[in-house]
C-alpha positions as CSV (number, residue, x, y, z in Angstrom):
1,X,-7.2,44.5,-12.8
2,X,-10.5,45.6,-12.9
3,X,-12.8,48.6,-12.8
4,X,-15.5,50.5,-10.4
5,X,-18.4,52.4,-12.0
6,X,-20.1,55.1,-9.8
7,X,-23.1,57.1,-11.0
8,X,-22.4,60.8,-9.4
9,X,-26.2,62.6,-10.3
10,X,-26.0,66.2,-10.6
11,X,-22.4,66.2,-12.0
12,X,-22.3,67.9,-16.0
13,X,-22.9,65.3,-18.1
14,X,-19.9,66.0,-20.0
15,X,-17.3,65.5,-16.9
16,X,-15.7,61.8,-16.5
17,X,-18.5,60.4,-19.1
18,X,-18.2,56.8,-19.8
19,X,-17.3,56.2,-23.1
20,X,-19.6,54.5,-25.5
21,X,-18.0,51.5,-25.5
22,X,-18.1,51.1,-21.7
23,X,-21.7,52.2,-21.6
24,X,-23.0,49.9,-24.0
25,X,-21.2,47.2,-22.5
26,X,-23.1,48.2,-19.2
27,X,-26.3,48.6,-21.0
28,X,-26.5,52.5,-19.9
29,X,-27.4,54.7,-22.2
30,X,-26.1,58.6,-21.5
31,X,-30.2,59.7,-22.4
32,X,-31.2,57.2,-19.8
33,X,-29.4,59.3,-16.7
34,X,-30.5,62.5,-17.1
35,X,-28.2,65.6,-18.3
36,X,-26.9,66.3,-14.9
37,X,-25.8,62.8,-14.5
38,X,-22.5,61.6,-15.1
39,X,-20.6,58.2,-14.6
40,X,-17.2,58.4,-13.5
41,X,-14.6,54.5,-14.0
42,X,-11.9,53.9,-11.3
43,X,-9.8,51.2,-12.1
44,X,-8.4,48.8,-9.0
45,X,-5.7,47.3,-8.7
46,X,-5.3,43.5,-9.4
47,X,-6.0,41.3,-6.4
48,X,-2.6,39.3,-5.4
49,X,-3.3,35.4,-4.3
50,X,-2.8,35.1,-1.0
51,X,0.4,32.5,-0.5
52,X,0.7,30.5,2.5
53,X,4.0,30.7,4.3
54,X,5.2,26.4,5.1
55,X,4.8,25.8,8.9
56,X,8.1,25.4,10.6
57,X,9.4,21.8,10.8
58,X,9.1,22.0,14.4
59,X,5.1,22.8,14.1
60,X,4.2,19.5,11.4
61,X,2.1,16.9,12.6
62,X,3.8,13.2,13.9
63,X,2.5,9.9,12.6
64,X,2.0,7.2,15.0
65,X,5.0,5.6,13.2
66,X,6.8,8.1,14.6
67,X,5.7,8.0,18.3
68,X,6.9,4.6,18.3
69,X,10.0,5.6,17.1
70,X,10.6,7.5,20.0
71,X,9.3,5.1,22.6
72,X,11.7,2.7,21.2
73,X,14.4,5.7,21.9
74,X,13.0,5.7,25.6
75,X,13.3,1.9,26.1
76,X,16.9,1.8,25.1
77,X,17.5,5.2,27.8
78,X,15.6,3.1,30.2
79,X,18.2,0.2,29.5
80,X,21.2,2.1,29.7
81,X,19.9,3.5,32.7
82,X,19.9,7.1,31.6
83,X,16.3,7.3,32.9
84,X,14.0,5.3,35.5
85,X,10.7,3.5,34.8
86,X,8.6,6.2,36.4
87,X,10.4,8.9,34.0
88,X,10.2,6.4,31.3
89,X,6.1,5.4,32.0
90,X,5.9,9.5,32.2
91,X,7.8,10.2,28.5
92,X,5.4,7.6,27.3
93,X,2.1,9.3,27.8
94,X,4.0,12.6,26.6
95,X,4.9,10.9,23.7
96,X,1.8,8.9,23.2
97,X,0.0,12.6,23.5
98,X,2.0,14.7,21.4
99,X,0.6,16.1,18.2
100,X,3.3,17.7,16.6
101,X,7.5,17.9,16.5
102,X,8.6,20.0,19.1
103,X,6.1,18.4,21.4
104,X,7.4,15.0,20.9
105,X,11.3,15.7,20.9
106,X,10.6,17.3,24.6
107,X,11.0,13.9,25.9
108,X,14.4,13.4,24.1
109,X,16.1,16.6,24.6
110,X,18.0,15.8,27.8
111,X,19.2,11.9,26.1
112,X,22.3,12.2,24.7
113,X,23.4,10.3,21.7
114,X,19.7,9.3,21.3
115,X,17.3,11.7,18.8
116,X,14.7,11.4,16.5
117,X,15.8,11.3,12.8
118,X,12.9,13.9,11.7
119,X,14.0,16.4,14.4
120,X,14.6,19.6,13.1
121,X,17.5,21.7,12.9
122,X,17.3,25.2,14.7
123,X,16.8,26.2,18.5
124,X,15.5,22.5,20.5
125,X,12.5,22.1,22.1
126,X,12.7,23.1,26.0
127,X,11.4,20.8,28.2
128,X,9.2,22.6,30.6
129,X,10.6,22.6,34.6
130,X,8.7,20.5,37.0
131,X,8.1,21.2,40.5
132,X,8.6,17.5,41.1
133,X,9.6,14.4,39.4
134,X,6.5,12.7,38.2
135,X,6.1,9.3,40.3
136,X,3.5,6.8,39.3
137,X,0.7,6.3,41.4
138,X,1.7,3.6,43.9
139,X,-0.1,0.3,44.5
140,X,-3.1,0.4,46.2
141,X,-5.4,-3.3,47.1
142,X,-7.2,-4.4,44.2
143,X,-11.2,-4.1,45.0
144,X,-12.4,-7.3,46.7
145,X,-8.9,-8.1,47.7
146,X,-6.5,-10.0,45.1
147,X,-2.7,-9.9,44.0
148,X,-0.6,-7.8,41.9
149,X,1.3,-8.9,39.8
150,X,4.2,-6.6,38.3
151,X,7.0,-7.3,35.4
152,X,9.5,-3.8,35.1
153,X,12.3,-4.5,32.8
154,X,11.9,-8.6,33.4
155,X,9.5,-10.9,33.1
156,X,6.2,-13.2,35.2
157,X,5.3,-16.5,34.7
158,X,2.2,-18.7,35.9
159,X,1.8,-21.9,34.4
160,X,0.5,-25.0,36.0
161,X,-1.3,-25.4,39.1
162,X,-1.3,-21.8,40.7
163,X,-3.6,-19.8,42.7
164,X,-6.1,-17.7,40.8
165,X,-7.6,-14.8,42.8
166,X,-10.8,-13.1,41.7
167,X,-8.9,-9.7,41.4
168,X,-6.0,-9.5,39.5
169,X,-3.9,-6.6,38.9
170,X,-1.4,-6.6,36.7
171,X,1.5,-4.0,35.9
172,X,4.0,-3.9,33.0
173,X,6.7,-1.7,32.1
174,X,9.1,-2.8,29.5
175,X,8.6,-6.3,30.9
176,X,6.1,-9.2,29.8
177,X,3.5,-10.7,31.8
178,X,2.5,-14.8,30.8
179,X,-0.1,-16.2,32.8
180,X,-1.3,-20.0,32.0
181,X,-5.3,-20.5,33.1
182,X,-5.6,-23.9,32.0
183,X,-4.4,-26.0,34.3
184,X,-5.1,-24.9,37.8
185,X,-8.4,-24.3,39.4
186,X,-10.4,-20.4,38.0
187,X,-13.1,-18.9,39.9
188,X,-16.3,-18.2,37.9
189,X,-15.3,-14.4,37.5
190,X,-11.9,-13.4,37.0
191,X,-11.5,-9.6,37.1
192,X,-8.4,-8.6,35.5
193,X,-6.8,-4.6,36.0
194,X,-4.0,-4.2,32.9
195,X,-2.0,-1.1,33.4
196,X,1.0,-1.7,30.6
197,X,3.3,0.7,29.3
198,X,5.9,-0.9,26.4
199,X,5.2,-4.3,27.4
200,X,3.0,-7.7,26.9
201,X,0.9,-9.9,28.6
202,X,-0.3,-12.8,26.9
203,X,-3.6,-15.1,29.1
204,X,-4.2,-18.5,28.3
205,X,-7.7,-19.4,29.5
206,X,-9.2,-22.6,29.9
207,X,-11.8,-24.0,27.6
208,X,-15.4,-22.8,27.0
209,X,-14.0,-19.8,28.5
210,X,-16.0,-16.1,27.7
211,X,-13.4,-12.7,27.6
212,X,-15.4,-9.4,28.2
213,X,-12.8,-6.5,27.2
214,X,-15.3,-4.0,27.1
215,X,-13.7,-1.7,29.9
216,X,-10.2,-1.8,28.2
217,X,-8.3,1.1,26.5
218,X,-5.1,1.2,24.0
219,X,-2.8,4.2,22.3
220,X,-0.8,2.8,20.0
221,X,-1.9,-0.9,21.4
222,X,-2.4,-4.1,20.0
223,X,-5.2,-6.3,21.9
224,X,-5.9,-9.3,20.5
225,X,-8.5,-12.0,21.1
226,X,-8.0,-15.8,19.8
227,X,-10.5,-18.2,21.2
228,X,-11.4,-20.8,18.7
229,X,-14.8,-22.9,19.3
230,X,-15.5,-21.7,23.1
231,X,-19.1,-21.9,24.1
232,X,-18.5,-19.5,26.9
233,X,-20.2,-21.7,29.7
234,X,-16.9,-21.9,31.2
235,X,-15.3,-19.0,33.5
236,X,-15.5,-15.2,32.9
237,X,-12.5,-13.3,32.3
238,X,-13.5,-9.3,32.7
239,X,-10.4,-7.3,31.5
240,X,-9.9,-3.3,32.3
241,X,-7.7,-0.9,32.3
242,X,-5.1,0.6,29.9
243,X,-2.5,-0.9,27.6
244,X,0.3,2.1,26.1
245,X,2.4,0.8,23.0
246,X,2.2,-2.3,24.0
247,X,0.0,-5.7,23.6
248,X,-2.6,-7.9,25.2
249,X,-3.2,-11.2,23.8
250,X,-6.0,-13.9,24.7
251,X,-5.4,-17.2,23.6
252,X,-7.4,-20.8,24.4
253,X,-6.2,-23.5,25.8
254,X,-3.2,-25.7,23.5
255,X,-4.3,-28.0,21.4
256,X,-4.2,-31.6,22.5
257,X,-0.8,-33.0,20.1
258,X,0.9,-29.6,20.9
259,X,0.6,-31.0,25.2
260,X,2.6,-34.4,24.1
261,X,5.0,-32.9,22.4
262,X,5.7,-29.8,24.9
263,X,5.2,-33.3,27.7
């Protein structure tokens, strides 16, 4: 609670006087406003703190814990076949861009028997209509020419003598790409185009080799780079692209005792 003082001139100077006690404690003294001048108090009212209402569950912020939570969900629907690998590449981004509860339990609605633990209770999230199922852009020649290589739901593997284009592109989708580098002839310049979604790739490059992974982009990605005592006079490996909940992993060539024994 406190209290308003308003000087009113040419009021009697005996209506709505401050007491003395208020006007000392103002440091206004009656003789110092005149005889026609009086001073009238209002009190106000006491000022409530303003208290915030909680957001509803549905509105809280997701942790990147919990996007992969989810995308493990959409891998197991993918496995049962309750959804396709485009639908499942296309839940992934929405998952993989969604900031808060409802946004990320769009991409489970329709899945039965699978949901988020921290979904909340109360109306579900509608997934919005689409005019047309969302299909992945289809292959298109890699610049310069060059394969493509592409792992959904199984597996690639390239070890020993192979041929090594220039270009290289190289698609995963809950599937893992392994490509050996150090036994077959490389061309100076390998370019490498990742496009992974819930999946791994793991190069093995030859010795003195040089990795230039400047042009490469991860959500929720793990790219790792282990080459131990390369000089990098060897060939250039330029990777690009995107890797989504998955990984990329660079590795030199075996050591020599670990050949026997795999020999």
């Amino acid at each position: 609670m406190g209290f308003v003082i308003q000087i009113v001139p040419g009021r009697a100077a005996g209506t709505s006087l401050v007491p003395g006690v208020f006007g000392r404690a103002c440091g206004v003294a009656r003789g110092d406003l005149g005889a026609k001048t009086a001073i009238k108090i209002r009190q106000t009212p006491p000022r409530l703190a303003h208290v915030s209402q909680p957001l509803p569950a549905r509105e809280l912020r997701v942790s990147d814990d919990e996007r992969r939570h989810v995308i493990g969900l959409l891998e197991r629907a993918t496995g049962r076949g309750m959804i396709d690998l485009d639908e499942f590449t296309s839940r992934v981004d929405t998952a993989l861009a969604a900031r808060t509860r409802a946004e990320l339990n769009v991409v489970l609605v329709d899945i039965p028997g699978l949901v988020h633990p921290d979904r909340p209770t109360g109306p579900p999230a509608v997934r919005p209509a689409a005019s047309a199922p969302h299909r992945r852009a289809p292959s298109v020649p890699v610049a310069g020419g060059g394969d493509v290589l592409s792992a959904q739901l199984g597996s690639v593997n390239r070890r020993g003598s192979w041929h090594v284009p220039e270009h290289l592109r190289i698609q995963v989708a809950m599937g893992s790409v392994e490509l050996d580098f150090t036994e077959t002839a490389v061309p100076p310049t390998v370019d490498i185009e990742l496009d992974v979604t819930a999946g791994s790739v793991e190069l093995r490059l030859p010795e003195n080799a040089r990795v230039d992974r400047g042009a490469i982009s991860g959500t929720l990605a793990s790219i790792e780079e282990k080459l131990r005592g390369s000089d990098g006079s060897g060939p250039v490996f330029v990777l690009r692209g995107s890797v989504r909940a998955g990984s990329v992993e660079v590795k030199g060539p075996r050591r020599k005792w670990l050949r026997r024994r795999d020999g």
